[in-house]
N, C-alpha and C positions, 0 to 999 in steps of 0.2 A: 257949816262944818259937818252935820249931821249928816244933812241931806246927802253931803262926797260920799260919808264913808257908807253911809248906805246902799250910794250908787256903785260902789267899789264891792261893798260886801256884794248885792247882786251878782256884780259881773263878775266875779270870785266864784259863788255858785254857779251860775249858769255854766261858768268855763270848766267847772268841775266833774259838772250834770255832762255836756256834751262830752269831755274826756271816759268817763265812765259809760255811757252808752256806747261809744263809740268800738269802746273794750269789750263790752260785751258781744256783739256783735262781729267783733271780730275772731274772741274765743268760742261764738256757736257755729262761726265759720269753720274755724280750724277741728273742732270737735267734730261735725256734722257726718265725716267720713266714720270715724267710731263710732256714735250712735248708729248710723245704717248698717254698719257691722254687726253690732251688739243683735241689731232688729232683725234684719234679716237671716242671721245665724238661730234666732226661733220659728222660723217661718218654714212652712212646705217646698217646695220647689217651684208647683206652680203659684204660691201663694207672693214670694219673690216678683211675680212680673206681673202681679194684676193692680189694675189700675181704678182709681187712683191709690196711690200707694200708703199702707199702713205703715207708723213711725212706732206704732204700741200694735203687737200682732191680737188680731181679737183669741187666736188658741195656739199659745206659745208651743212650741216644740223641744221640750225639751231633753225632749230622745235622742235628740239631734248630737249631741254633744256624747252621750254613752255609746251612736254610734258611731262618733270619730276615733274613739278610744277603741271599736273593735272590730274598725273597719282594717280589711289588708294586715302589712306588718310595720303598724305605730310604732309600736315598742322596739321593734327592731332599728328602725329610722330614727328613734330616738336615742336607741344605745350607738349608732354609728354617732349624730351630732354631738352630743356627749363627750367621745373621742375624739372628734375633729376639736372641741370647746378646751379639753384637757390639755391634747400634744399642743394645740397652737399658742394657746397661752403660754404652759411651760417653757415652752420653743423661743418667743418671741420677747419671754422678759428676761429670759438667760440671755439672749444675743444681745437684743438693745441693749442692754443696763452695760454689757462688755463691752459693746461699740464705743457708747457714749462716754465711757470713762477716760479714755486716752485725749478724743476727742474736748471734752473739760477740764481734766486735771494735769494734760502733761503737755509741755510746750518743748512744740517738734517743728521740724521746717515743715511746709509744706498743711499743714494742721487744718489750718483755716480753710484750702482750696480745697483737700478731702472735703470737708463739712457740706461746703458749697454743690461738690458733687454729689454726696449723697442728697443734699434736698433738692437738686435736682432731677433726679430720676421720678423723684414724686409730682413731674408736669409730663409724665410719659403713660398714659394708660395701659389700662391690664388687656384690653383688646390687642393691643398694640404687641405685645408679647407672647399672647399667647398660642399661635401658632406655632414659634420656635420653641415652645414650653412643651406643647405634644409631642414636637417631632425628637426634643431631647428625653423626654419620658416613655414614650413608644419605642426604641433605643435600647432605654434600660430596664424597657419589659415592664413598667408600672403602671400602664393602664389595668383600668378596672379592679384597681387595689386603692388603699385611701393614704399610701405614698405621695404620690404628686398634690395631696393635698396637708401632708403632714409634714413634709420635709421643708418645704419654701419656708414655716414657721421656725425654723433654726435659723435661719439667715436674716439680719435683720431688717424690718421695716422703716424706712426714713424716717415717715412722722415719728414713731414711736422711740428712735435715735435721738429727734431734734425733744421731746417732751423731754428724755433723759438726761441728753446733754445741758438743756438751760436748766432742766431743775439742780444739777451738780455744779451748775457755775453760780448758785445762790450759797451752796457750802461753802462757810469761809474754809478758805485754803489752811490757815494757822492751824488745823483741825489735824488734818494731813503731815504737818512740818511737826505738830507735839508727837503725833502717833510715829512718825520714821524717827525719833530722837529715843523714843521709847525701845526702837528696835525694831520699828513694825517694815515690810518692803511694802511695795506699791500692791501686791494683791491684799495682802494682809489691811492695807488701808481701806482699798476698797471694801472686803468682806466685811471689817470690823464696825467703820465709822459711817460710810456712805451711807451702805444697804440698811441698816439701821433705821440711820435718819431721810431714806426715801420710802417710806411705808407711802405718804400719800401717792407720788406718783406709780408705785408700784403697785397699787388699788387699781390707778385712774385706768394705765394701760392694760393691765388685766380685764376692767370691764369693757374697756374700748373692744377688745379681742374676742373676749366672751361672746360681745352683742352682735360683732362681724358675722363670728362661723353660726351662729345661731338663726341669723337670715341670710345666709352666704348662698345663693342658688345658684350663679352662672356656673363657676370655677366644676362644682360637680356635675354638674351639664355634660361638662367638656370630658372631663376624665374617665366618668362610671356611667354605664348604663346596667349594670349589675342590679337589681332590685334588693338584693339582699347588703350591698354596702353604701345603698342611697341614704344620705342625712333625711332629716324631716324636708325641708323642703322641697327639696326633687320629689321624695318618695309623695309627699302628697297629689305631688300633679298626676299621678298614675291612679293613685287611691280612689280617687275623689272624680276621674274623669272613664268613661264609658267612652265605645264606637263614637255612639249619636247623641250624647249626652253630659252635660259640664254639670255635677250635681252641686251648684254655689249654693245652698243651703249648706250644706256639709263642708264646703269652702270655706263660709262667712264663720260655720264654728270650731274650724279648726285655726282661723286667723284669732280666733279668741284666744285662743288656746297658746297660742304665738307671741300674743303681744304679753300676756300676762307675767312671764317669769322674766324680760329685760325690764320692765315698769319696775316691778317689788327688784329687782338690783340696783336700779339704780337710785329708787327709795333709799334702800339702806346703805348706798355708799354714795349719797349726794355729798355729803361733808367732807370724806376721802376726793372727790371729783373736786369739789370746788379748790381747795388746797392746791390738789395737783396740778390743777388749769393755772391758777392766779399765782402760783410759782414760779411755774416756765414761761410765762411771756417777754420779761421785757431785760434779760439777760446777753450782751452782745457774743 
């Protein structure tokens, strides 16, 4: 009997040992791209391509970084993302949270097959649209203003519909029927009882939005070639890039610069996120 359980303890370990290495190595996999970031973003330009390649630079550069900060116009590219981060958010959690409410609390013919249609629009790409998006923004004269990139956020987003609507079909209803007994009408419902008790999801999609326009680069491609209303991302590709010369040193630390403020958000509102995901799933 000893001998089994020992044989068992073993293979317990051993199975524990291979599960954990296995993990490690998979997390030095997934990391390996940010370390090289991190490293190269201290490094010269030509110090980036020499071989074989330093993971610990032997004379870190950390000028690198004061000059991201006063290279071109950062600050400007940053008070634009800023404004795309602000309107779209506000934009987007006024609409969804109104779409989703009728869609949830009010039974209407017809209800279910809306629903259907909006989540289907979400298997239609933004490629796929955006051609007729110019030609109706070229039109109304909105090119190279940050219009065609603030106004779409008033209209609502499907995914951010369906997180609304299933987190509102977790609200029991009897919530709704005390508050109209009380005298309350259905906005009043809404405003009073809903909104209240959606703070999580209304964290979740806010950050979801946040982190979009924050690395959102195509859509301002298309729209602005304006230097002065380019977000960060556009505006760096200009900053950062010469005739005859891609200065990825200056790249690699301005991608620093990038990842840091969605990381510490989502930090501080993982417990707002987790709520808000494990809410709206399994709601018909």
């Amino acid at each position: 009997m000893k001998a089994d359980r020992g044989v068992r303890m073993n293979s317990h370990l051993a199975a524990n040992t291979t599960k954990y290495v296995v993990l490690i190595l998979v997390a030095i996999i997934m990391f390996f791209p940010m370390i090289w970031i991190m490293s190269s973003s201290l490094k010269t330009l030509t110090g980036i391509s020499t071989y074989p390649p330093q993971i610990i630079p032997s004379h870190p550069q950390w000028n690198n970084f004061i000059q991201v900060l006063t290279t071109g116009h950062v600050l400007t590219y940053f008070r634009n993302t800023l404004i795309l981060i602000i309107a779209n958010t506000i934009g987007t959690l006024m609409s969804s949270s109104l779409v989703a409410f009728p869609l949830a609390r009010m039974q209407f013919s017809g209800h279910k097959i809306m629903f259907g249609l909006i989540l289907a629009t979400m298997m239609v790409p933004n490629v796929a649209t955006i051609i007729p998006q110019f030609i109706l923004f070229s039109k109304f004269g909105w090119l190279n203003t940050l219009l065609p990139l603030v106004v779409p956020g008033f209209f609502a987003y499907p995914y951010n519909v369906f997180l609304f609507r299933q987190f509102y079909k977790g609200v029991p209803k009897n919530l709704d029927e005390a508050a109209m007994i009380d005298g309350c009408n259905k906005w009043q419902v809404f405003v009073r009882i809903l909104v209240p008790l959606s703070k999580p999801v209304f964290i979740t999609v806010g950050v979801l939005s946040a982190v979009f326009w924050w690395n959102e680069l195509f859509t301002p491609l298309i729209f602005i070639n304006n230097s002065s209303l380019m977000p960060l991302t556009v505006g760096a590709l200009s900053a950062f890039t010469t005739q005859y010369t891609q200065m990825y040193n200056l790249q690699m630390a301005f991608s620093v610069f990038m990842i840091i403020p969605p990381m510490f958000l989502y930090l501080f509102a993982q417990k707002y996120l987790v709520a808000g995901i494990k809410t709206t799933g399994g709601k018909g």
